[in-house]
N, C-alpha and C positions, 0 to 999 in steps of 0.2 A: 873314536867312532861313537860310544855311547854316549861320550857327554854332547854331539851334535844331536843326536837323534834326542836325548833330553832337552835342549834348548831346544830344538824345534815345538819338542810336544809343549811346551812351558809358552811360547809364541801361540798356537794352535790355542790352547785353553785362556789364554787372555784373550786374544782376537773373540771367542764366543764369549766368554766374560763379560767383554764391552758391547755386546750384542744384547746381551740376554739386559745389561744395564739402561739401554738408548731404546731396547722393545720399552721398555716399563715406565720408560720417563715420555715415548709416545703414544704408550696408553691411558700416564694416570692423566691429561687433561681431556683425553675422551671422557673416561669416566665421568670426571667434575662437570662437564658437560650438559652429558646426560643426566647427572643428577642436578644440576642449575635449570632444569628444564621442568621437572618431580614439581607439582604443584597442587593442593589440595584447595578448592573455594567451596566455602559453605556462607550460609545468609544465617545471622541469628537474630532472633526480634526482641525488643526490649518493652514494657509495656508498664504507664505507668495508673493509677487512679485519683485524680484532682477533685476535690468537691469546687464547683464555678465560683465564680465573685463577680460575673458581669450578666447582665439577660439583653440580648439585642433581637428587637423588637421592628418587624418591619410592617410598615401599616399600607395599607392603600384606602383612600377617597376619591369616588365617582361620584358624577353628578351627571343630569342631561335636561337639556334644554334646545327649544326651537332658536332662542334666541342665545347667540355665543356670549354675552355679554350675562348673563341671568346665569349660563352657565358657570361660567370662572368665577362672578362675584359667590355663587353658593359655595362650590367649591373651596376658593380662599376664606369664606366664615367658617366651614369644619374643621379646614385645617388651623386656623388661627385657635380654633376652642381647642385640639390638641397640644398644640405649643404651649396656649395658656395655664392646661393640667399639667404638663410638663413641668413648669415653671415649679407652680404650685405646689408641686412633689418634690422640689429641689432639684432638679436634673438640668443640668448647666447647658448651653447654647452650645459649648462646642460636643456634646455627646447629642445632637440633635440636627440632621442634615436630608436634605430633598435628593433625593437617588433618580427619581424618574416624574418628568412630566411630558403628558403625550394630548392636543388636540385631534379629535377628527368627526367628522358627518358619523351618522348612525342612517343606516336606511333601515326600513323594515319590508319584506316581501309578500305582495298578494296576488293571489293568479300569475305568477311570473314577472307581474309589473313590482317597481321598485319605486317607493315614496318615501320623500323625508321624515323621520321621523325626530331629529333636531340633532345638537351637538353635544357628545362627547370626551368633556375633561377627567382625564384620571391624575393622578397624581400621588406617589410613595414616598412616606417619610421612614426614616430608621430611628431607633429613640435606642438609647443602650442605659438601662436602669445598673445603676453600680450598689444600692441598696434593693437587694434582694427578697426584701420584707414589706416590698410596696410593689412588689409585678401583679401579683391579684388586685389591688384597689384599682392601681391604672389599667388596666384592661379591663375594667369593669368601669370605668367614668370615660376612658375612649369609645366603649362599645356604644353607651349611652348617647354621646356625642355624635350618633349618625356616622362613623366609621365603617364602611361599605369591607374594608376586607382585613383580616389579621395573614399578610401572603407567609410569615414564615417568626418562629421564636428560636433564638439561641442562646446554648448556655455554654458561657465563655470564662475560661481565666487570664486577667490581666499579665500574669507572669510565666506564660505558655512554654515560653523558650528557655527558660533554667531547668523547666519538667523536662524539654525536649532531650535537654543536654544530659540529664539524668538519664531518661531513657536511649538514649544512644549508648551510653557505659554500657549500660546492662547487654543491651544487641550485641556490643562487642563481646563481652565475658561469653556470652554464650554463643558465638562463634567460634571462641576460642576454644571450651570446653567442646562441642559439637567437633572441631577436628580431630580431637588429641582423640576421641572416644571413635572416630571411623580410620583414623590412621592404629590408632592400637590393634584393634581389628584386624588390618593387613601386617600386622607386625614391621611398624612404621612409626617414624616421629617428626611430628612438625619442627621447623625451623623458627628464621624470621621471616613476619608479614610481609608480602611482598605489592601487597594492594590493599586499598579501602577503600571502599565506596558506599557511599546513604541509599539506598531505593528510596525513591520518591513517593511520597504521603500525601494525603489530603490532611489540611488545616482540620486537626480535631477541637469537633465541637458537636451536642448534639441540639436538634433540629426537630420542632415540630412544625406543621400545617395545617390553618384552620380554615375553612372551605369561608365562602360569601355570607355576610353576617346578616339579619332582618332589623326587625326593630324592637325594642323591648327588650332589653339584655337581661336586665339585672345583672347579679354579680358573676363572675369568669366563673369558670369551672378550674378547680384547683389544677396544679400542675407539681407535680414530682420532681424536684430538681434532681435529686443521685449524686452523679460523681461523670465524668466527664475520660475516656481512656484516654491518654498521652501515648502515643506509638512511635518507635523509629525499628526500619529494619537495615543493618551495614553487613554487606555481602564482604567479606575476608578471603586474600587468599594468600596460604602458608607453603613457605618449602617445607615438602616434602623429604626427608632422610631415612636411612634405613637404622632400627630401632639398634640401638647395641643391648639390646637385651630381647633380640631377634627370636620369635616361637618357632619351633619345628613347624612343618607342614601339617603331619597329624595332626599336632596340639593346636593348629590353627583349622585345621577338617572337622575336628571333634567340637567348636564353638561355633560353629555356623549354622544354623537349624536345617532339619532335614524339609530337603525340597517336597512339597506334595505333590501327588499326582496328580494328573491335569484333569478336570472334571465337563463332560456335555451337558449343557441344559438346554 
């Protein structure tokens, strides 16, 4: 009689055994679950300083006339004497290209009535100076040349994208460092990356604008070259884990700055 009553209990305590074993084995891939889910994204920015090696020069020549033909031929003599300085400075044909040419009527208004006032050639040239030690002469012997507009100066480096490549390192590092520092905080540890992505930049370079020129230049007015910023920003996101070197609650209460009170103005 007791040894049934023992085998039964010995059945009874395996039966939950294997219970308590098939709970745990159907909880731990909830867990893994949940925590394959735990994710931390942060953007970090990288940023780098290039002194330029290029200056790209965007020009425009107006001309107007009654006659279309008196037009264009003036036109094509200013821009022929900029090519020619061009030449003259060394700056090679393929750093030297026509961007925009536009005909049209000019009217002028009086009393409401509209009279011709003749035709309208404009025309832009881009010139990109690789010797940086002749931007003041040429823009002082273009000015000269009856050059109607300087629309815009940039300062450029020819090898942009190995800075770029540089500065994207750096964006990551500090992505990197940016989690590990807001996970330690919740007493928490990043994993492996589980995404990378670039936010999208503007082409850096810096950019001046000189308004409509007169006549009688003389020489440019200096210009400042500096340094040029190289940026890239890559948004990361890390699995998130729980830290094995997990902080009490308190000792995570006691590093959070005390909230202020909320103030009316």
């Amino acid at each position: 009689m007791l040894s049934r009553t023992v085998k039964h209990g010995f059945i009874i305590l395996s039966i939950l055994f294997l219970g308590v074993l098939s709970a745990q084995a159907q909880i731990a891939p909830v867990k893994a679950k949940i925590f394959s889910h735990r994710s931390i994204t942060v953007t970090g920015h990288g940023m780098i300083k290039v002194v330029p090696d290029q200056i790209v020069i965007t020009l425009g020549v107006e001309t107007v006339s009654e006659d279309l033909g008196i037009a264009k031929s003036q036109n094509d003599a200013r821009i022929n004497k900029v090519l020619s300085i061009a030449e003259e400075m060394s700056v090679s044909q393929g750093d030297i290209q026509t961007s925009h040419l536009s005909i049209y009527p000019r009217y002028r208004n009086v009393y409401e009535q509209q009279s011709f006032a003749g035709f309208t050639v404009e025309k832009k040239i881009v010139v990109i100076l690789k010797d940086l030690k002749k931007y003041r002469q040429f823009l002082s012997r273009i000015l000269d040349a009856k050059v109607n507009y300087v629309h815009g100066i940039e300062f450029r480096h020819s090898g942009i994208e190995e800075y770029k490549k540089e500065a994207r390192l750096h964006a990551i590092r500090e992505a990197k460092e940016k989690a590990m520092a807001l996970a330690g905080e919740l007493g928490q540890e990043i994993g492996e990356p589980l995404s990378i992505e670039e936010v999208p930049s503007l082409t850096p370079y810096t950019q001046l604008r000189i308004a409509k020129m007169g006549g009688g230049h003389g020489e440019a007015d200096p210009i400042a070259l500096g340094k040029i910023d190289v940026s890239a920003d890559m948004t990361v996101s890390f699995a998130l884990m729980p830290s094995s070197r997990r902080m009490p609650s308190k000792a995570f209460d006691q590093k959070l700055p005390a909230a202020e009170p909320s103030r009316l103005h």
